[in-house]
C-alpha positions, 0 to 999 in steps of 0.5 A: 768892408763897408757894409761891415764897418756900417753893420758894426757901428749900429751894432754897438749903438743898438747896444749902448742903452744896456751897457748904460742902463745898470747906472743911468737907466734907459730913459728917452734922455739916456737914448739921446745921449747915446744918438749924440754921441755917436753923430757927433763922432760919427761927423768928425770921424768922416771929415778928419777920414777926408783928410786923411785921404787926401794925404797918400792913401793906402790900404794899410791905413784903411785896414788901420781903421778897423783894427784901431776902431776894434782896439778902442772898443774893446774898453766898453766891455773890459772897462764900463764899470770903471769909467761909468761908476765915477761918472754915476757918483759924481752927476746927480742928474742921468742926462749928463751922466750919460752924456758923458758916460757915452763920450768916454765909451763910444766916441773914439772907435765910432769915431775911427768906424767914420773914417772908413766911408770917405776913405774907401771911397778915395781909394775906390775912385779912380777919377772924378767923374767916377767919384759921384757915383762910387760915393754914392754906392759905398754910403749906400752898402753902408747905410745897408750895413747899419739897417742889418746891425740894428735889426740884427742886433735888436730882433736877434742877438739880444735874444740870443747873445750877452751883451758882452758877447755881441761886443766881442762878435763886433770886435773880431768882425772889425778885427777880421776886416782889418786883416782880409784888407791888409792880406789882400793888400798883399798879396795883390802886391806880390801878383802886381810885382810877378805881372810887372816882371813878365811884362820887363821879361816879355 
């Protein structure tokens, strides 16, 4: 799950200059805007996930994240024009054009996307001494994930894909993710609940 929220998330930045460029082109400046926005959100999105895994965690709101982040992303592709063209009439200047543009975008879901690393990592642990090192290893198959989103989607879906139809494919993928998780959840519930029974019965 980490190696696909990470994949997920460059997936959509690899992405970003072509959903911008019809109104405020792919200068260096459009490219800065996109790289902002998402470490911005990408920042909060990892201190409010810590937060929140201080306060009960559980798989049902790990899998929340990726259903919530699939849902918020689903305006980049339904809604752009909408959102850009009044942005593009009211800003003479692309650079604040895009800034904005790239806030109204990306910011919420990349932000939901930043959240999964420190929560994993909380359900993942299960001591201190522990939690350096799965740390270390979650950020690490993430980090995986971003390299093969950004190569992936810039070496190969481009060529092969729309940009409206990559989006989808990150969206059913975060969607799938979700699912698997709370499935999982689950259904290592229901295993937990039969082995604790044989355990009274024994």
């Amino acid at each position: 799950m980490a190696f696909a929220s990470g994949f997920c998330i460059m997936t959509v930045e690899m992405l970003g200059a072509r959903i911008l460029s019809p109104y405020f082109g792919g200068s260096l400046s459009v490219w800065g805007s996109i790289i902002t926005i998402f470490m911005l959100a990408l920042a909060l999105g990892y201190l409010w996930g810590g937060k929140l895994s201080a306060r009960k965690p559980s798989a049902i709101t790990f899998a929340g994240f990726f259903i919530g982040a699939a849902v918020f992303s689903i305006p980049i592709i339904v809604f752009s024009d909408a959102i850009m063209e009044p942005i593009f009439m009211a800003l003479e200047d692309p650079r604040y054009g895009s800034l904005f543009a790239a806030i109204f975008l990306f910011f919420i879901p990349t932000s939901i996307l930043g959240m999964i690393s420190p929560y994993a990592v909380r359900l993942m642990v299960q001591n201190e001494a522990h939690s350096g090192q799965m740390a270390g290893l979650l950020y690490f198959i993430s980090t995986l994930g971003s390299a093969a989103g950004t190569l992936g989607t810039s070496f190969y879906f481009v060529l092969w894909f729309e940009v409206n139809q990559i989006l989808w494919g990150a969206i059913f993928t975060l969607l799938l993710a979700g699912l698997v998780i709370l499935v999982a959840h689950y259904f290592g519930k229901d295993k937990r609940a039969a082995h604790a029974e044989a355990v009274n019965h024994a």
